[in-house]
C-alpha positions in Angstrom: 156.4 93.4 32.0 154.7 94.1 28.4 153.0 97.7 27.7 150.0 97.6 26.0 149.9 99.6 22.2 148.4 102.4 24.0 152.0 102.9 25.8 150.9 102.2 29.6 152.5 99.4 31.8 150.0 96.4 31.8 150.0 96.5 35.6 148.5 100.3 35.4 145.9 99.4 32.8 145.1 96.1 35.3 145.0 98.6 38.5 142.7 100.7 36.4 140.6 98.4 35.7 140.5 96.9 38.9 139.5 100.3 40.4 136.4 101.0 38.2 135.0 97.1 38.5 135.8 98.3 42.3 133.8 101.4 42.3 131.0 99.7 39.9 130.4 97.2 42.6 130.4 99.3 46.1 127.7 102.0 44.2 125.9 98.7 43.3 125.6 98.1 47.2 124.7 101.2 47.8 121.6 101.1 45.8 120.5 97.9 46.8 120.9 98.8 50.6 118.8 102.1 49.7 116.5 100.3 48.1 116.4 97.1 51.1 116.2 99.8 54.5 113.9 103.1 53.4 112.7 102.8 57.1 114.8 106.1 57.6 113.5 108.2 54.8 109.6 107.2 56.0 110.6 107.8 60.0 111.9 111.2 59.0 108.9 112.3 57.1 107.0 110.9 60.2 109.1 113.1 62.3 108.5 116.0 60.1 104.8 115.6 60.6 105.4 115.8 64.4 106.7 118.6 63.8 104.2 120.1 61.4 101.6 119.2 63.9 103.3 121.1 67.0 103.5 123.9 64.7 99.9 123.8 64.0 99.0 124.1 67.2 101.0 126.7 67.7 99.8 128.3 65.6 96.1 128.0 66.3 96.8 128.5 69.8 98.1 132.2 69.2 95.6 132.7 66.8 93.5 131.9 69.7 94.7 134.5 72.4 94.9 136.9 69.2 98.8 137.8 69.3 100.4 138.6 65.9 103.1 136.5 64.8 105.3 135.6 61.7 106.7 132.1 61.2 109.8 131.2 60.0 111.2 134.8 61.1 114.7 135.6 60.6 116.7 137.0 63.5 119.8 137.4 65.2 121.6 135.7 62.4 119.4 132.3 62.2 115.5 131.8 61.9 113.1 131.1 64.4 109.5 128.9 64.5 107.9 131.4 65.6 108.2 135.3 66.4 105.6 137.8 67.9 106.8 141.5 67.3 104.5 143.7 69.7 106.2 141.5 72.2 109.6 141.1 70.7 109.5 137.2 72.0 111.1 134.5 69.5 109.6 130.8 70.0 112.0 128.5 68.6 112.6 124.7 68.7 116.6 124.7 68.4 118.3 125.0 71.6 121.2 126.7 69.9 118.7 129.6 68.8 117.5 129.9 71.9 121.1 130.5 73.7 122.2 132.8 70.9 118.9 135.2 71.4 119.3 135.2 75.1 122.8 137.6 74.6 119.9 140.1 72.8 117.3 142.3 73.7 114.7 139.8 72.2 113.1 137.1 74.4 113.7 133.8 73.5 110.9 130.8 74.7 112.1 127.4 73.9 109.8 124.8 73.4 109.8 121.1 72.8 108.4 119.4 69.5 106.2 116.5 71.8 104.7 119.9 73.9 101.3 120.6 73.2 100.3 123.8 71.7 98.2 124.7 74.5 100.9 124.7 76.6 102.4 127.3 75.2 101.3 130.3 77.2 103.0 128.9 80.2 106.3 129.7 78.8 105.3 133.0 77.6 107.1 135.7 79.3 103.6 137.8 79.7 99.7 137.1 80.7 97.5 135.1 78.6 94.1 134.3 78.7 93.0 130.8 79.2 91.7 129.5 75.9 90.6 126.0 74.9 92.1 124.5 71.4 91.3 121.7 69.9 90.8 118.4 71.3 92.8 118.4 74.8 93.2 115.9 76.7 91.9 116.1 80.8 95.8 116.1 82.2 98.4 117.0 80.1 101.5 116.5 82.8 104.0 117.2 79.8 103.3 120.6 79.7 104.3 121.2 83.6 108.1 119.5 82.6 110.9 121.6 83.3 113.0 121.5 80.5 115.8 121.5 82.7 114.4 118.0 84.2 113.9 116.7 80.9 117.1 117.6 79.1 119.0 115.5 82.8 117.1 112.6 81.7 117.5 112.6 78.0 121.1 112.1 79.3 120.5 109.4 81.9 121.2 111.6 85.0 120.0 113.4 88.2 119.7 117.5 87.9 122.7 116.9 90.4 125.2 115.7 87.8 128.5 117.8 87.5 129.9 119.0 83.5 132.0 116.0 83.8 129.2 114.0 84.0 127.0 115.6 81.6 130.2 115.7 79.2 130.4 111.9 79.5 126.7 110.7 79.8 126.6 112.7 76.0 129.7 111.2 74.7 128.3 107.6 75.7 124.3 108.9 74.4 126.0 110.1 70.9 127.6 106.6 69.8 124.3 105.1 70.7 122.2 107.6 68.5 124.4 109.0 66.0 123.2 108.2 62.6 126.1 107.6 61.1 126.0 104.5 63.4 122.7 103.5 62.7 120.9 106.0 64.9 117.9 108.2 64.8 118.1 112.1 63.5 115.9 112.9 65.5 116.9 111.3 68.7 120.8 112.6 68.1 119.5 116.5 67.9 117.2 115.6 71.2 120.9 114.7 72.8 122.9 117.2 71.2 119.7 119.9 72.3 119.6 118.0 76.2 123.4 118.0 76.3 123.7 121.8 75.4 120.7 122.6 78.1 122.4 120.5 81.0 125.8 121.7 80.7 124.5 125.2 81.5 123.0 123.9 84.5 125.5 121.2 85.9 126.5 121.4 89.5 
């Protein structure tokens, strides 16, 4: 086979080229598939409104029974939503937090981002008075779900269900709602949050 004057194999020089027309095309795809499905990009800024909402509340609401608090407090090696320090009680979102501040002296209240602000003082671990925020609705029967109940059913099973169960109802929930198989963010941390809850309580 003939080198090229530059003193490389033609077959190299062929493979190189090959390569970068290669590499030109698949980032071409990329683009246009970015460009074609955004729906993920505006879903997650809907999400993060959720959340900015819940957080609101919460906010307002311990404004409202006039308990001092600092957001975004750091603590026991991670950060929590939420943390009132006459009390020493952490309110935190992430399921992982939670479990990590139960093995120290501060209290840790997990709470869900659909739960109404308002419903916050029946998690506290101590008395509050009975405010009225916002606009609440007559019945709010999410604020009375055990989390427990909740995380069982996020995973498709009865409070009954052993770790082996639980282990395998996640494995099956992931592939359905991971996102690198098309799946929602936000639905793959409710699993990954349910499955960590329910293991510690299987049968």
């Amino acid at each position: 086979m003939q080198a090229d004057p530059g003193g490389l194999p033609a077959w190299l020089v062929f493979g190189l080229l090959l390569g970068v027309a290669g590499s030109l095309v698949v980032a071409a795809l990329f683009v246009v598939a970015g460009k074609l499905f955004p729906a993920k990009r505006q879903a997650r800024g809907v999400r993060e409104g959720g959340e900015e909402r819940r957080r609101a509340e919460i906010r307002e609401y311990l404004t409202a029974i006039d308990e001092q608090f600092a957001e975004n407090h750091p603590l026991a090696g991670g950060e929590v939503a939420f943390y009132l320090p006459t009390r020493d009680v952490a309110i935190t979102f992430d399921a992982r937090a939670f479990y990590r501040l139960e093995r120290s002296p501060t209290v840790p209240v997990l709470v869900e981002h659909e739960m109404p602000g308002a419903a916050l003082g029946k998690r506290l671990p101590f008395e509050t008075p009975d405010v009225s925020i916002g606009s609440e609705p007559e019945s709010e029967p999410q604020a009375s779900v055990d989390p427990t109940r909740q995380a069982f059913a996020e995973l498709g099973l009865r409070e009954t269900a052993s770790v082996d169960e639980v282990k395998s109802a996640y494995r099956a929930r992931v592939k359905q709602v991971h996102p690198d198989h098309g799946g929602d963010e936000e639905e793959f941390k409710r699993v990954r949050e349910a499955y960590t809850l329910a293991k510690q309580h299987a049968g």
